[in-house]
C-alpha positions in Angstrom: 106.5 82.8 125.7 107.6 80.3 123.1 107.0 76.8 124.2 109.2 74.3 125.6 110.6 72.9 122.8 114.0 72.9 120.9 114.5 73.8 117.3 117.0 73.1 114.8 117.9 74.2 111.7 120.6 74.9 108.7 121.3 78.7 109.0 123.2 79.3 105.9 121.4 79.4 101.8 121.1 76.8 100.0 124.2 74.9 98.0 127.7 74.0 98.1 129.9 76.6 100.0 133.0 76.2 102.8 131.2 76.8 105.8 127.5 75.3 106.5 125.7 76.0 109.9 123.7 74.0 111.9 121.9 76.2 114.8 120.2 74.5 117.9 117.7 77.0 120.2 116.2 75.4 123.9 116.4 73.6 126.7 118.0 70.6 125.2 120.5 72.4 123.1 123.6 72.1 125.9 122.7 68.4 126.1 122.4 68.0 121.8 125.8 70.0 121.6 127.5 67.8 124.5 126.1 64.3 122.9 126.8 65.3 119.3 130.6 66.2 119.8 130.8 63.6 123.0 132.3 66.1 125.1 131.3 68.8 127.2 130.7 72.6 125.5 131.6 75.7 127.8 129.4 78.8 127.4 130.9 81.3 125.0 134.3 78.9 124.0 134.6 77.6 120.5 135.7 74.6 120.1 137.1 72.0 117.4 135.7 68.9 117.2 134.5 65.8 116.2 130.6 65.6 115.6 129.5 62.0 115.5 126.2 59.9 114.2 124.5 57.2 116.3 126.9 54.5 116.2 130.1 57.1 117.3 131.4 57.5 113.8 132.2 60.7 112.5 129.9 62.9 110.4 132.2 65.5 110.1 134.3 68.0 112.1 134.4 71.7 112.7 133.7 74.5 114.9 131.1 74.6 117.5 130.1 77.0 120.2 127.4 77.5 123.1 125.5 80.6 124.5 124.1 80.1 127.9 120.7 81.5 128.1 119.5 84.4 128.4 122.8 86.2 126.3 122.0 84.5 123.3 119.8 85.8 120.0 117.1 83.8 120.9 117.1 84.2 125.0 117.5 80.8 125.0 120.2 78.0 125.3 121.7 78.1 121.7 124.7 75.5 120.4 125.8 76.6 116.6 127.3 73.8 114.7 129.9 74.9 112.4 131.0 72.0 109.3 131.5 72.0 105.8 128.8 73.1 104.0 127.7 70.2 101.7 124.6 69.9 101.5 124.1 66.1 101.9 126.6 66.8 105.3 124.3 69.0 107.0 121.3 67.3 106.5 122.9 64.4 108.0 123.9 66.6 110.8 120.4 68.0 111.1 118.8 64.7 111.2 121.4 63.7 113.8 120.1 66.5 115.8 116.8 65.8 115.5 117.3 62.1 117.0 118.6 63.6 119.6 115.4 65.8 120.3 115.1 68.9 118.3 112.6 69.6 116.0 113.0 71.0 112.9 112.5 75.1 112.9 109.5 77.6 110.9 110.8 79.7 108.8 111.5 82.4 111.3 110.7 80.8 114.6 114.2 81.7 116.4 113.5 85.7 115.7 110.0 85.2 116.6 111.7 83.4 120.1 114.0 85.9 120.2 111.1 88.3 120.1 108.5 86.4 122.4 111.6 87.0 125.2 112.2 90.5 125.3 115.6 90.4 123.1 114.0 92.9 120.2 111.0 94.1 119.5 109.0 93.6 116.7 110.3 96.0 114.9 113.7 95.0 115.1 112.6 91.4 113.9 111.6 92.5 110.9 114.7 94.4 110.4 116.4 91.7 110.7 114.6 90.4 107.5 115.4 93.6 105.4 118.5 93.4 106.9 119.0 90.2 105.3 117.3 91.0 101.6 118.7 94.4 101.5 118.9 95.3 97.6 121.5 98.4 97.9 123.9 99.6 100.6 120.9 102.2 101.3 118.9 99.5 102.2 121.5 98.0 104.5 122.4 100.7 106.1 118.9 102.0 106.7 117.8 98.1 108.1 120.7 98.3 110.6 119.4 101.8 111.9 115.7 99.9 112.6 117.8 97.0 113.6 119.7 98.9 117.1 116.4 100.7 117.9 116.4 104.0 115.9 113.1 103.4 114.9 111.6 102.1 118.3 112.8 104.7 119.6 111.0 107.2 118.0 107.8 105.6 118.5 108.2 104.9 122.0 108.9 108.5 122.4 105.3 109.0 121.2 103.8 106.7 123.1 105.4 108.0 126.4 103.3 112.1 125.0 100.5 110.1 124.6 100.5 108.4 128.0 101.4 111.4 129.5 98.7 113.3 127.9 96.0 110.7 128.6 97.3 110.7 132.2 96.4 114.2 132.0 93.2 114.7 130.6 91.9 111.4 133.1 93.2 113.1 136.2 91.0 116.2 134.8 88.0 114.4 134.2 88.7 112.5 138.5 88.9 115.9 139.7 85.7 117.2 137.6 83.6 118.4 140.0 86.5 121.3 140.9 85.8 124.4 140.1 89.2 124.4 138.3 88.9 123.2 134.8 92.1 121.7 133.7 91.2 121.2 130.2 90.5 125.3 130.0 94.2 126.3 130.0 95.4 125.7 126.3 98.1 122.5 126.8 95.9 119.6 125.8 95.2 121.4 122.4 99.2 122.1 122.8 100.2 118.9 123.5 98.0 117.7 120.6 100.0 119.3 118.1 103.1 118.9 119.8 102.2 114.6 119.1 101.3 115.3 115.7 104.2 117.2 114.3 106.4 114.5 115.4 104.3 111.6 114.4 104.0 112.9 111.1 107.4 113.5 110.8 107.8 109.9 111.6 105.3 108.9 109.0 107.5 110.5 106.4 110.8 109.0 107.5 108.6 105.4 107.6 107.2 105.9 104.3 111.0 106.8 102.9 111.9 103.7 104.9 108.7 101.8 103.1 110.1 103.0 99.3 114.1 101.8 100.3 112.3 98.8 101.3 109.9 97.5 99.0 110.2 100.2 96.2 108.6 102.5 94.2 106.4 101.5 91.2 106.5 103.3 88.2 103.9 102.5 85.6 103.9 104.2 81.8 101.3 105.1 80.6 99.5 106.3 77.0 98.3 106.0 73.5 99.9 103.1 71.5 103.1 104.4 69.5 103.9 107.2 72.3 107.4 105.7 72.8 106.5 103.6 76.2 108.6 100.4 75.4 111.8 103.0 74.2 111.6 104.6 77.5 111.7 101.4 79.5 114.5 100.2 77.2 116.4 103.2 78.1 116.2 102.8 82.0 116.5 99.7 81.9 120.1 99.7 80.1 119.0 97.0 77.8 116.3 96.2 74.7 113.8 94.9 77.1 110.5 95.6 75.3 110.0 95.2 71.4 109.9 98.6 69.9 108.7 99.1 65.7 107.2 101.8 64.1 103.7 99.5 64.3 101.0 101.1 67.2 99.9 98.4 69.7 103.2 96.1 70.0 102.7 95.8 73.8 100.0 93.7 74.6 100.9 92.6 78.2 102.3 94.1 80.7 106.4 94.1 80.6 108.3 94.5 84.4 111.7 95.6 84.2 113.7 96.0 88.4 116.4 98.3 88.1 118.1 100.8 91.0 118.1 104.8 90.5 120.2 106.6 93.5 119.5 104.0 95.6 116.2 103.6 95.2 114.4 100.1 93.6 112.3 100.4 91.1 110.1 98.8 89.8 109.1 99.8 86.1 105.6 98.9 84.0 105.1 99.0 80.5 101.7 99.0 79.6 99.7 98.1 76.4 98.6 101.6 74.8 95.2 102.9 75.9 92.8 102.7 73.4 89.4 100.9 72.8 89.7 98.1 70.4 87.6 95.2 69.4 90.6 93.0 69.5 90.4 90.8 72.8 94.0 90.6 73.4 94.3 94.1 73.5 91.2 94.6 75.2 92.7 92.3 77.7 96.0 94.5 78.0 94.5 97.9 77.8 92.6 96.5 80.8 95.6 95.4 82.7 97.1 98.3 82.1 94.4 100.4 83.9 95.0 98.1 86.9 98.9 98.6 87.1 97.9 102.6 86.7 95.9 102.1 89.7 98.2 100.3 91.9 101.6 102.5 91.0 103.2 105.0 92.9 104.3 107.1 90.1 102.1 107.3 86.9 104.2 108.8 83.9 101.7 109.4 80.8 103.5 109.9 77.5 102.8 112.2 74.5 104.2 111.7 71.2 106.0 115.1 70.9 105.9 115.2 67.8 102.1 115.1 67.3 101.3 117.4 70.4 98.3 116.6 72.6 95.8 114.8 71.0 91.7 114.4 71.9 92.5 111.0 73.3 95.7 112.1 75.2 93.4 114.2 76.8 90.8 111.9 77.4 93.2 109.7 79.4 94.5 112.4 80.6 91.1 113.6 82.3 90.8 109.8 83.7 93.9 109.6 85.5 93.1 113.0 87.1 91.7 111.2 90.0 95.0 108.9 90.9 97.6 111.6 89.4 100.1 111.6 86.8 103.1 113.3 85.6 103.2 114.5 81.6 106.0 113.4 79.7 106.3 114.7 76.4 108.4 112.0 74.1 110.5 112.1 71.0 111.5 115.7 71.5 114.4 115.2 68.9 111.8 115.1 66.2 111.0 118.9 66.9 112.1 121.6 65.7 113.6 125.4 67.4 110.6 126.6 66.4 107.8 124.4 67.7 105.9 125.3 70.7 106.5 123.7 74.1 104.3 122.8 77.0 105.6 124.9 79.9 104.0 122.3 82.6 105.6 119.6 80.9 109.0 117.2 80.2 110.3 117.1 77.0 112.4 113.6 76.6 114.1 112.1 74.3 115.8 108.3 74.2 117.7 109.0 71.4 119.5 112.1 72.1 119.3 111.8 76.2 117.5 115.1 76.3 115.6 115.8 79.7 116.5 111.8 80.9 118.7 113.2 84.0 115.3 115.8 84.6 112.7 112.5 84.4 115.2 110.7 86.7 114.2 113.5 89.1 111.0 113.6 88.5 110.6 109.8 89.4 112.1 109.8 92.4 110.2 113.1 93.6 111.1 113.7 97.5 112.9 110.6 97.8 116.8 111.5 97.4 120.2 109.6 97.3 119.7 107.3 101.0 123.5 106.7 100.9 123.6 110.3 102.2 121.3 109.9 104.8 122.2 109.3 108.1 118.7 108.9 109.8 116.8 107.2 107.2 114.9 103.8 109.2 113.6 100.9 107.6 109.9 100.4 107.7 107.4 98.1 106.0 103.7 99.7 104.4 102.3 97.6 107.6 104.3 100.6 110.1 103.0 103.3 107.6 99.4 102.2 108.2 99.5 102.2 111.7 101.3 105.2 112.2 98.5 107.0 109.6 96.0 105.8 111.8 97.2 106.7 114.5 97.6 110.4 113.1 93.9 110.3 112.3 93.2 109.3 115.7 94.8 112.7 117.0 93.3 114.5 114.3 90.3 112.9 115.4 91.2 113.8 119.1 92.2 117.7 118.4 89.2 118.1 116.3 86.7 116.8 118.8 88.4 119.0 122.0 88.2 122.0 120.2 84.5 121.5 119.3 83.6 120.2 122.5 86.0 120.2 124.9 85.1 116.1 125.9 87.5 114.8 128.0 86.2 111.5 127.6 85.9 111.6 123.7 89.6 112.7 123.4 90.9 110.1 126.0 89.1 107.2 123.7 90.8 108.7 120.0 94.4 108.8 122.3 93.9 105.4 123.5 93.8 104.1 119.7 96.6 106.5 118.9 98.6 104.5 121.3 97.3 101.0 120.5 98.2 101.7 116.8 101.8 102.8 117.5 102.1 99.5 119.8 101.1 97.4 117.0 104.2 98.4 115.2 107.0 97.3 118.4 104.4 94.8 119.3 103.6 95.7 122.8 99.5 95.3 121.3 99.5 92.0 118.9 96.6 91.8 116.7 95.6 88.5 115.7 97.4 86.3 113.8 100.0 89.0 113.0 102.9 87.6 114.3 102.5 84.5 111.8 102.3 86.3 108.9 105.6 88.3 109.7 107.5 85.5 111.0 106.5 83.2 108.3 107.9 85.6 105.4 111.4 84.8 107.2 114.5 82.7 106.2 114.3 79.2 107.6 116.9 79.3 109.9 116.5 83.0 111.1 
């Protein structure tokens, strides 16, 4: 439970706008409200007034409103104090508040209080985040869904087989000394299944959520010269990279953010992979091998015109291991007669051939979220724990068919279940909690 004191803070961004709010959550937020505006708030009436410094003079005037707890965001008394949003007038209003015995807020303390009293679970508070920095409509759409429950729901639905199914196999292993084995008839291997079809469904809606939500990474990759920094120009919409005739332009890393069907994307080109004695290149053919590692889709080019050379393939052979998609470049300097690689894209920046196809290619299973209804909003923290908690039943279905332990399965099914709490909550590891809330919004 959150502690017993009351927070303050400004609730709208940074700047000059028409409207700046002041929001007030705790015990002493009636009594702040009441001696701010010298008058008495009613719970859930707005109303004009006056707010006033120290000495009774005015600060400034506005709107103002109070929700009795517990039917308030944070479960708490809250006052919201609406003026003009200057800047220099709010803090004078927040300090004001403060005299009169808030405190000023984290970053994210009234979701984590709305949270620590049963309003949302954890989940939820993090939707309200993504909610928040949603980058497309997708995005928004697909935070509000996590936001009401949507996702909650599913994995309280798992929890509930789980419990049932532990309930189960322990009421077996009470009644062991029966001649009756319960754990002979078939279900628990049924009911095993039965969890992991719909958990890894849920693991691919997540992991859709986890791509609306932080993005996909797309690093390109090969030899110098292979048309890399055109093909970033080209998604991009602008002339983002340097690109001459000269092999080895790119010697960093270049980052270009841009939105395809509603997905972000985050775009990396890289300094051509070759070996060199020069130590700035070194230095970017080495970086380059790190944003390979850490992408989510790998697109290695080939000059088209050349064909597949020794050291295509030799980079080729190294990415083998972390996967790759071949992207044949510069197709408008072939001719009807050339040979083409059946297994791979021909593109071209100049004439648009095979863009729409590479487009495709990028985005892989991940479609146009607009037209998804069901789509959630997760964070790679939920994909991990619902992965290992698919391993535990994996673990759990492979150990009962080899030895029929109740005991072993009842241990992998009560780390199924702890991993699936972790994501509402319900099982808090340490220290998580701060590192979620503290990522919020001052204010929120």
């Amino acid at each position: 439970m959150p502690d017993g004191d009351t927070i303050a803070a400004i609730a709208t961004p940074p700047g000059i706008g028409g409207i700046g709010i002041v929001r007030i959550s705790g015990p002493q937020a009636l009594e702040i409200g009441n001696t701010l505006i010298a008058g008495k708030l009613q719970k859930n009436r707005v109303r004009f007034k006056k707010f006033l410094d120290a000495t009774g003079q005015a600060l400034d005037h506005g709107l103002c409103f109070y929700c009795q707890a517990p039917h308030s965001f944070s479960g708490e008394d809250v006052v919201e104090i609406q003026g003009h949003g200057g800047p220099i007038l709010l803090d004078m209003l927040l300090e004001r508040v403060c005299e009169l015995g808030a405190r000023l807020a984290r970053a994210g303390e009234f979701s984590e209080r709305a949270f620590l009293n049963g309003k949302v679970d954890l989940a939820q508070a993090e939707a309200i985040a993504d909610l928040i920095e949603s980058g497309s409509r997708a995005a928004a759409k697909a935070a509000m869904r996590s936001l009401e429950g949507l996702f909650s729901k599913q994995i309280h639905e798992l929890v509930e087989d789980i419990i049932n199914l532990r309930a189960y196999i322990e009421a077996a292993l009470d009644f062991a000394e029966e001649e009756i084995d319960f754990l002979a008839d078939g279900s628990v291997d049924d009911r095993l299944k039965s969890s992991l079809d719909k958990l890894q469904e849920t693991i691919r809606q997540a992991e859709n959520g986890r791509v609306l939500n932080e993005g996909l990474t797309i690093t390109i990759a090969g030899l110098p010269n292979a048309g890399k920094s055109s093909l970033l120009n080209y998604l991009a919409g602008y002339d983002a990279a340097i690109v001459t005739d000269i092999a080895g332009t790119t010697r960093d890393v270049l980052r270009e953010h841009i939105s395809l069907n509603g997905i972000p994307l985050r775009i990396n080109d890289t300094a051509g992979l070759r070996d060199s004695d020069h130590p700035i290149e070194k230095e970017g053919v080495k970086r380059a091998w790190q944003e390979i590692a850490a992408a989510d889709r790998v697109l290695l080019l080939v000059d088209a015109s050349i064909g597949m050379t020794e050291a295509d393939e030799s980079i080729a052979r190294h990415l083998e291991s972390t996967g790759y998609c071949l992207v044949y470049s510069k197709s408008d300097l072939l001719d009807g007669s050339s040979d083409k690689n059946a297994d791979a894209l021909y593109i071209s920046t100049l004439s648009g051939e095979g863009m729409e196809e590479l487009k495709q290619l990028i985005l892989g299973n991940f479609f146009d979220y607009n037209q998804d209804n069901k789509t959630i909003m997760a964070r790679r923290r939920h994909v991990d724990a619902l992965i290992r908690a698919r391993d535990s039943l994996l673990q759990a279905r492979q150990v009962f068919g080899d030895t029929r332990s109740g005991e072993l399965v009842a241990e992998d099914l009560r780390m199924a279940q702890q991993y699936l709490n972790e994501i509402t909550g319900e099982f808090t590891p340490d220290n998580l909690l701060g590192r979620i809330f503290s990522s919020f919004c001052v204010g929120k």
